[in-house]
N, C-alpha and C positions, 0 to 999 in steps of 0.2 A: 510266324517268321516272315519278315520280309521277301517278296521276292528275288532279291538280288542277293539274299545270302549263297558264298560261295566262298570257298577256301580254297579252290586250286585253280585260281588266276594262273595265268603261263606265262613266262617270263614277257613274252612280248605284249603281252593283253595289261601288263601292271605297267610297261611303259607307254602304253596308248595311251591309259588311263589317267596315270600322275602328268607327263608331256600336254595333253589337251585341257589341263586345267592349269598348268604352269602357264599356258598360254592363253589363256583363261583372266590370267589375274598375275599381269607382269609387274616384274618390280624389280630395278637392276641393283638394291642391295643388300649385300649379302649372298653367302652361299646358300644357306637352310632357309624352308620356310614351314612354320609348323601351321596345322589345318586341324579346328574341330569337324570332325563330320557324322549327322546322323545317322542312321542303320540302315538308310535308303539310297544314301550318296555315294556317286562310282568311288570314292575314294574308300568310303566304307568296306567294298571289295577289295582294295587295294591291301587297308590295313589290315582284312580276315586271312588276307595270302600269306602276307609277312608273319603275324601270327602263327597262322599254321606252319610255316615253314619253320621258327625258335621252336615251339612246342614238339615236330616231330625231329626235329635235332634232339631235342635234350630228353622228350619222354615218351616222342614215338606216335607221338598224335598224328593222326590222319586226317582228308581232310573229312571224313565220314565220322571221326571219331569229334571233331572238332564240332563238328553240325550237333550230334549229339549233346556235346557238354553243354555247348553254350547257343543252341538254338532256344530253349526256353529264354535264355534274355537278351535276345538279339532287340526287341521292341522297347527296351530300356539299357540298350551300351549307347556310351557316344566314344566314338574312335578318334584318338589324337594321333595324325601320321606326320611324321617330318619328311618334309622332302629334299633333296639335292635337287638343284637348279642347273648344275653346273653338270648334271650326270643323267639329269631326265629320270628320276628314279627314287623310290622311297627309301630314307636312310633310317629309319624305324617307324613305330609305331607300338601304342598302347590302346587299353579299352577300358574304361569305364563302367560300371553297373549301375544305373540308378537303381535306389528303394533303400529298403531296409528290412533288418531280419531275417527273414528264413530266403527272402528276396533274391539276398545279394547270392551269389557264387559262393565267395568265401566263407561267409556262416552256413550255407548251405554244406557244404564239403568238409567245415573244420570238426564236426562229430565223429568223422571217418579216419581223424587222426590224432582225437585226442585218445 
């Protein structure tokens, strides 16, 4: 796993983050700006926070539980975060798995619910 994997960014830490790269790579248009980032890029962090935040809403993940799941393929996600401009602050994000087969997440997990 990456270094930088972490799921419990604090709210002010996720706006240093997204804000220093807003600033980073200006552009006056439009509100959103969507970013791919690798597994090593501070936004990477950014996107693992949000993340964890949907996930322990809706099924209680933590961010220990988060590290767990998806620390084996931290070295193959690419994270797409969107960002607000206008709020300094990430208005979603998703991840990605590269590979295939037993690889991905999803095939991995989907035998545990067929």
């Amino acid at each position: 796993m990456p270094a930088a994997t972490a799921y419990d960014l604090d709210a002010l830490e996720i706006e240093r983050v997204t804000v220093e790269f807003l600033a980073k790579h200006p552009d006056p248009i439009g509100q959103f700006v969507s970013v791919v980032a690798g597994p090593e890029h501070p936004l990477a962090a950014v996107a693992r926070a949000v993340e964890r935040q949907i996930f322990e809403e809706a099924f209680g993940n933590d961010a220990d539980t988060m590290a767990a799941e998806y620390g084996p393929y931290e070295n193959r996600s690419l994270f797409f975060v969107v960002l607000d401009r206008r709020r300094g602050m990430p208005a979603g994000a998703g991840r990605i798995i590269e590979g295939h087969g037993a690889e991905v997440k999803t095939i991995h997990d989907a035998p545990a619910y067929i």
